[in-house]
C-alpha positions in Angstrom: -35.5 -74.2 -17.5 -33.2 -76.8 -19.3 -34.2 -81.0 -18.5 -33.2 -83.7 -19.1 -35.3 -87.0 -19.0 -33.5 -90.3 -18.9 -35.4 -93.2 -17.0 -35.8 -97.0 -18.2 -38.6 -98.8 -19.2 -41.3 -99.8 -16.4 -41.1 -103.3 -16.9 -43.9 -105.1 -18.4 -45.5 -101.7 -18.3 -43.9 -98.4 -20.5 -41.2 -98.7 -22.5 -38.2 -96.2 -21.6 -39.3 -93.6 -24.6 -43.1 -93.8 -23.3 -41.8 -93.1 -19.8 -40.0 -90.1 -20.8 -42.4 -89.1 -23.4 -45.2 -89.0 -20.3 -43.3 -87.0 -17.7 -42.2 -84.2 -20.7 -46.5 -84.2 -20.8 -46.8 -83.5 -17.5 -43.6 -80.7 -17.8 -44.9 -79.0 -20.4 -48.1 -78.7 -19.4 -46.9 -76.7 -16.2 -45.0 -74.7 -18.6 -44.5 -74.9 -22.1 -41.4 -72.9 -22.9 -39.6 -75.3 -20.5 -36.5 -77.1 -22.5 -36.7 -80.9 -22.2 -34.7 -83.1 -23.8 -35.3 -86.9 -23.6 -33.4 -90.4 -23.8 -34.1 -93.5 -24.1 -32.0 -95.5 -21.5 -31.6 -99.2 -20.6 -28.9 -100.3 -18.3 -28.2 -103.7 -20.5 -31.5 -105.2 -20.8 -34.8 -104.6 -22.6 -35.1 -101.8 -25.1 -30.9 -101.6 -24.8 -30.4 -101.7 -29.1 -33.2 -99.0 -29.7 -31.5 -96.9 -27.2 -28.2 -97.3 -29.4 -29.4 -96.9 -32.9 -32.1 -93.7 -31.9 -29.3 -92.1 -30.4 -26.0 -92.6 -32.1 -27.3 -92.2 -35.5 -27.9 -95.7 -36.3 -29.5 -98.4 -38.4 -31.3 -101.9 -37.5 -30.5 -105.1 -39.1 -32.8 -108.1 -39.2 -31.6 -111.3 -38.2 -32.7 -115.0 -38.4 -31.9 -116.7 -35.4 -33.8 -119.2 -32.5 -35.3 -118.0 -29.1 -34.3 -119.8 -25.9 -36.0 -122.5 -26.8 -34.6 -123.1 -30.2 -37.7 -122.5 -31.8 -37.0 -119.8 -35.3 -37.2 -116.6 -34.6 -36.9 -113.0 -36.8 -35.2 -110.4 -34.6 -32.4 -107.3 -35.4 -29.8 -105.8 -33.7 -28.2 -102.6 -34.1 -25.2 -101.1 -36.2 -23.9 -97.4 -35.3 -19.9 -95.6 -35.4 -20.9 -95.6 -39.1 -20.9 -99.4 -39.7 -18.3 -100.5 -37.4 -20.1 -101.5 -34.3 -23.2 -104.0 -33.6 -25.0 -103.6 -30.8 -26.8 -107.3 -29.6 -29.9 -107.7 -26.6 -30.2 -111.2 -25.2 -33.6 -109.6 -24.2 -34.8 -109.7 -28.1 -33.5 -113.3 -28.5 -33.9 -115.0 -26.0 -35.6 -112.9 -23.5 -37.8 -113.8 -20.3 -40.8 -112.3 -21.2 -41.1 -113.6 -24.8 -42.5 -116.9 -23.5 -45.6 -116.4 -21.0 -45.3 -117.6 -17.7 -47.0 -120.8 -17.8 -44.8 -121.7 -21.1 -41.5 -121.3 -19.3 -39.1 -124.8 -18.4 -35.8 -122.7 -17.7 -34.0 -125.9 -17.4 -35.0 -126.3 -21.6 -33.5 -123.3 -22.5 -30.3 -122.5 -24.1 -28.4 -119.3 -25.2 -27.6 -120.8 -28.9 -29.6 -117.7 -30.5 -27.4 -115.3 -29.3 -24.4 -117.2 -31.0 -26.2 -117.3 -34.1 -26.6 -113.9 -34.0 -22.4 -113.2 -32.8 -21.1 -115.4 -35.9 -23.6 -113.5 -38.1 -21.6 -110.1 -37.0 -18.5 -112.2 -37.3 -18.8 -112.6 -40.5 -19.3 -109.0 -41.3 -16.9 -106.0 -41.9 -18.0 -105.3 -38.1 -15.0 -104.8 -35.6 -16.7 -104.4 -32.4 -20.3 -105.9 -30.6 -21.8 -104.4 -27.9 -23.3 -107.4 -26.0 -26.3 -106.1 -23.3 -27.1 -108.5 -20.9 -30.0 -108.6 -18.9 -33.4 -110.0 -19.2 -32.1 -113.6 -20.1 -34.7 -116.8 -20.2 -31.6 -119.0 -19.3 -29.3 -120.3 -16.9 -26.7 -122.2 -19.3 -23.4 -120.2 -18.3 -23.4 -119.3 -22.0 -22.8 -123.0 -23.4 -25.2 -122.1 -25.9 -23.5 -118.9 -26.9 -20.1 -121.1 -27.7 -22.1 -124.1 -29.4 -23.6 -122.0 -31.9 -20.1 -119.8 -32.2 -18.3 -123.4 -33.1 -17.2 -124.8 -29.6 -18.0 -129.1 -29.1 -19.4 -130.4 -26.1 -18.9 -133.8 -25.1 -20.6 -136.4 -22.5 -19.0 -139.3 -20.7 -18.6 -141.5 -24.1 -17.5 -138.7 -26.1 -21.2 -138.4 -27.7 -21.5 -134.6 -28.9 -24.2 -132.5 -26.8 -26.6 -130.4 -27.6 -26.7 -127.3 -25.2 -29.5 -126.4 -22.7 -29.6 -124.8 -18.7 -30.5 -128.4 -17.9 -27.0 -130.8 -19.4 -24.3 -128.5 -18.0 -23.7 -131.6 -15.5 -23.4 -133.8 -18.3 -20.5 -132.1 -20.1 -17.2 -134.1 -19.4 -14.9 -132.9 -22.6 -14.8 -129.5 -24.1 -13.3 -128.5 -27.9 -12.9 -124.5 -28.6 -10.3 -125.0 -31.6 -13.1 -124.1 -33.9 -13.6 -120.8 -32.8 -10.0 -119.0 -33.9 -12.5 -116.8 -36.4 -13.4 -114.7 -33.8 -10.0 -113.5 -32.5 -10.6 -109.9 -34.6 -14.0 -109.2 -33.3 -13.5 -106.9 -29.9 -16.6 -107.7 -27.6 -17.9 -105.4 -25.4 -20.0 -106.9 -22.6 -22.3 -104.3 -21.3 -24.9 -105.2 -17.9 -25.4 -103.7 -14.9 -24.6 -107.2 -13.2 -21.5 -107.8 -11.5 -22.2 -111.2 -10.0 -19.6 -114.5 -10.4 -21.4 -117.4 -11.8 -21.6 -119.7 -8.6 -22.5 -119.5 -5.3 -25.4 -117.4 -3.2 -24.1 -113.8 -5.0 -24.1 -116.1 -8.5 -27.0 -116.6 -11.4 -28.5 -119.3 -10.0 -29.3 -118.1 -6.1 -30.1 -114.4 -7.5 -31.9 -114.6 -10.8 -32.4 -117.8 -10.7 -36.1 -118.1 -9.2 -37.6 -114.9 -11.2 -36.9 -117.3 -14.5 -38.6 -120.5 -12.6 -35.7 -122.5 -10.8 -37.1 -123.8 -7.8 -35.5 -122.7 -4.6 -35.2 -126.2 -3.6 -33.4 -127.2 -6.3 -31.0 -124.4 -6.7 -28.4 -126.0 -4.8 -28.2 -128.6 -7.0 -28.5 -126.5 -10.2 -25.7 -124.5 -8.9 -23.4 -127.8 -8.3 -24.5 -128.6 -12.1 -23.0 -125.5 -13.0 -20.0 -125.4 -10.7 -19.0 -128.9 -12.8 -19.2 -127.4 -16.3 -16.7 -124.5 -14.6 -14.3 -127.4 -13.3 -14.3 -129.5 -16.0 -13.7 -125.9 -18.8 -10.7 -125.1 -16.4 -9.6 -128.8 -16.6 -10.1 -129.1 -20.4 -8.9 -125.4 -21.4 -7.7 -124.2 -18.4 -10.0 -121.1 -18.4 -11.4 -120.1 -14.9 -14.8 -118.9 -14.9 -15.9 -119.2 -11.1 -14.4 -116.0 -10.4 -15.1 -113.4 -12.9 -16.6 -110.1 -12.5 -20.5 -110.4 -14.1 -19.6 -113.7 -15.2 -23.2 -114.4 -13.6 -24.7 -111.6 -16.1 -27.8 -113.3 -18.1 -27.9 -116.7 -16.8 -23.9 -117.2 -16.5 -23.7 -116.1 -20.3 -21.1 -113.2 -18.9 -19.1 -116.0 -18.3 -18.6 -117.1 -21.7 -18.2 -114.0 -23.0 -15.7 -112.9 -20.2 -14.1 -115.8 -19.8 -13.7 -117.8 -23.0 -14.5 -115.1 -25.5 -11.7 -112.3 -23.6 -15.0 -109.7 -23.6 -14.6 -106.8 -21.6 -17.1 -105.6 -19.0 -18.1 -102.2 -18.8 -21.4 -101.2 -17.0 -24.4 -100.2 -19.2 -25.4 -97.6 -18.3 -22.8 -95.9 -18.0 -21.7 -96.7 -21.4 -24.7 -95.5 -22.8 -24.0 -92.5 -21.1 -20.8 -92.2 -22.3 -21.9 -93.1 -26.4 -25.3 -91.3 -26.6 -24.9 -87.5 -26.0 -26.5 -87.9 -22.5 -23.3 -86.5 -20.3 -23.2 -83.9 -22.2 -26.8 -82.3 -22.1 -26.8 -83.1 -18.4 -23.7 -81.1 -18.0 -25.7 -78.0 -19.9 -29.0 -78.8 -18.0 -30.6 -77.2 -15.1 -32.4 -79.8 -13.9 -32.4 -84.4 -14.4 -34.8 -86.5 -13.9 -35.0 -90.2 -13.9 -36.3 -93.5 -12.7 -37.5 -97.2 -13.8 -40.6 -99.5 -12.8 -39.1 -99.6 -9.2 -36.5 -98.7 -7.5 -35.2 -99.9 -4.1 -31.4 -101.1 -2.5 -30.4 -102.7 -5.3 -31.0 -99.3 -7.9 -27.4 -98.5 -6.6 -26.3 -101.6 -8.5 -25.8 -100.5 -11.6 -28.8 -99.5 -12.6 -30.3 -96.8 -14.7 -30.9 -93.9 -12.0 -27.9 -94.8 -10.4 -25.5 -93.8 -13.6 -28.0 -91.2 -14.5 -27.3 -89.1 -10.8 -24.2 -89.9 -10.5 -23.2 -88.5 -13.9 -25.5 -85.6 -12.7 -23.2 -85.0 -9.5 -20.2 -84.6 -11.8 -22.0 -81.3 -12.8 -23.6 -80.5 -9.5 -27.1 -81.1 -10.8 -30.0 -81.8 -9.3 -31.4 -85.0 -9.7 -35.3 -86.9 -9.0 -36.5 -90.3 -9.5 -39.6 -90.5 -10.7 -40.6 -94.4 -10.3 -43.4 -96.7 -10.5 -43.0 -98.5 -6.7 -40.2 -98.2 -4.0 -39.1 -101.0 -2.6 -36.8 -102.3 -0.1 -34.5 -99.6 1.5 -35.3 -97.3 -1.2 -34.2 -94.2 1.1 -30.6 -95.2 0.9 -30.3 -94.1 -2.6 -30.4 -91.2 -1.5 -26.6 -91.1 -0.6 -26.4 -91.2 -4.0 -27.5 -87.5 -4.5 -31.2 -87.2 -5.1 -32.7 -84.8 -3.8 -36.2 -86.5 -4.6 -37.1 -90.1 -5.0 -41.1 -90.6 -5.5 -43.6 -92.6 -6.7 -46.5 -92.4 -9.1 -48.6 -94.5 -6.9 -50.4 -92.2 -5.1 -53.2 -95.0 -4.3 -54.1 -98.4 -3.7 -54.5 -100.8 -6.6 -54.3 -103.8 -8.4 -51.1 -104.2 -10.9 -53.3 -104.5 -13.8 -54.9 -101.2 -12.8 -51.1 -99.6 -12.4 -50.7 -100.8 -15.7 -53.8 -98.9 -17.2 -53.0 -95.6 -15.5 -49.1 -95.1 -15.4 -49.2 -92.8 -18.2 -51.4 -90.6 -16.5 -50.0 -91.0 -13.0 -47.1 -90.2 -15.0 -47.9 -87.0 -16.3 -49.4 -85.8 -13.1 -46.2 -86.9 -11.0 -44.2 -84.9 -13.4 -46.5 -81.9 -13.1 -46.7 -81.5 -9.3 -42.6 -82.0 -9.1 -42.0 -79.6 -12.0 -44.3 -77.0 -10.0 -43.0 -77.4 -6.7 -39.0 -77.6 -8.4 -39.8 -73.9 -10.1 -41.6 -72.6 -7.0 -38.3 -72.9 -5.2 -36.2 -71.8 -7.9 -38.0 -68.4 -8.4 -38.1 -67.4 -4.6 -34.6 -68.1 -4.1 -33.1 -66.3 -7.7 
């Protein structure tokens, strides 16, 4: 039997390789001639350059930038289509879960790091950047992004700003003659967020309290935001309240989107598309996915959503193999699965998940894999 492995990272848990690595375990110890051929997937976020470079035959390149809280940092992104393409993760600049909970003022953070890093690339032989959203510390709309990349923000008394998530309502006047350098550089943004920047479907309301934003003051962090849109379609007359994932990372799809003329494309399915993965699937008998958990929202964009629905192009069957389900988790299963489970298979504490999911892993694997083949033989 031919399968193919491609789920993403359990968050704060396995990364995507370890995921895949595990359930292969727990395949070939049912049966070791079985054919399984693994990927590391991300849909955007964390883990999104590694599953780039391993895959497309790339290289990593270290960079000297500042994390969201403008502190120095040493990170890399990735280079593949033999030099001519960078691939950049907020996630490893300025990334949620680089500061520990207790450490985290959202409303201090800025996107600058990632700018760094794009006028690095700009200054390269580098024609294209892939640009994967997700995981993001910040809530800026990406002012941070255009500071660093050359663009001038302005208070009141025309007194220059410094970017952060928590000044957007101080910006009155905004200067982006600086940044005509940029114009040959093709930007890619790739997320599996479609939100607009304001509004209850926008950063603030839906990502907004997972990176510390109070709920009671997200009405006013969203009217904060809603001004900095006004007053760039007023200065520049660029409109940023209604574009498709302009919400992605903290609003920093905006700036690329809107200001920066990036094009959206969803990640996962452009990893799909780049790494080799359509094409195994297409020659496989059987795929098998999943992430830390999946509920309602998997059909979003996420990793086992592109990963079964490039498996119903080839009529092939498809499981999820996930950490937790969640909300409405059944519904995926309109998607085509004909199996969504869970390696939980008893109560405990989430530092005792932690400990085991390896194992639980492997044995999830092992019990599907025997059941999947049971079924195949007596029907051959």
């Amino acid at each position: 039997m031919k399968i193919v492995v491609a789920c993403d990272s359990f968050k704060n848990c396995l990364r995507s390789e370890e995921v895949a690595s595990s359930i292969k375990q727990g395949i070939k110890k049912y049966n070791a001639d079985f054919d399984v051929k693994t990927f590391i997937t991300s849909d955007g976020g964390e883990g999104s350059v590694a599953s780039y470079v391993e895959q497309c035959e790339g290289y990593y390149v270290e960079v000297e930038t500042v994390d969201a809280y403008r502190k120095s940092l040493s990170t890399y992104y990735g280079v593949i289509d033999n030099g001519e393409t960078a691939v950049v993760e907020v996630a490893n600049i300025i990334g949620l879960t680089m500061t520990p909970l207790s450490q985290r003022r959202v409303m201090q953070t800025t996107s600058y790091g990632v700018g760094i890093v794009l006028k690095e690339i700009a200054k390269s032989n580098i024609k294209k950047v892939i640009i994967c959203l997700g995981g993001s510390a910040t809530n800026d709309a990406g002012v941070g992004v255009l500071e660093a990349l050359g663009a001038k923000f302005y208070d009141s008394r025309y007194q220059l700003l410094q970017t952060n998530s928590g000044m957007l309502r101080k910006i009155k006047y905004i200067d982006l003659s600086n940044m005509d350098y940029l114009k040959n550089l093709e930007i890619i943004v790739a997320s599996d967020v479609s939100n607009t920047l304001l509004g209850e479907k926008g950063c603030t309301y839906c990502f907004g309290k997972q990176k510390g934003i109070l709920i009671s003051k997200m009405a006013f962090v969203d009217e904060c935001m809603a001004h900095y849109a006004t007053v760039m379609y007023q200065n520049n007359h660029i409109d940023l309240k209604s574009i498709i994932g302009g919400g992605a990372a903290g609003g920093i799809g905006s700036a690329l989107i809107g200001v920066l003329k990036a094009k959206w494309i969803s990640g996962i399915q452009l990893l799909i598309e780049k790494c080799g993965i359509e094409k195994a699937i297409s020659e496989c008998d059987l795929v098998i996915t999943g992430e830390g958990q999946s509920d309602y929202q998997t059909a979003f964009g996420k990793v086992p959503a592109g990963i079964v629905m490039t498996a119903q192009k080839y009529q092939k069957p498809t499981i999820c193999i996930s950490g937790a389900l969640g909300k409405d988790y059944e519904t995926l299963y309109a998607l085509g699965f004909i199996g969504i489970v869970s390696i939980a298979d008893r109560a405990m504490s989430f530092e005792q998940a932690l400990h085991v999911a390896k194992e639980k892993l492997m044995q999830c694997a092992y019990t599907q894999i025997k059941m999947i083949d049971y079924f195949r033989k007596i029907h051959k």
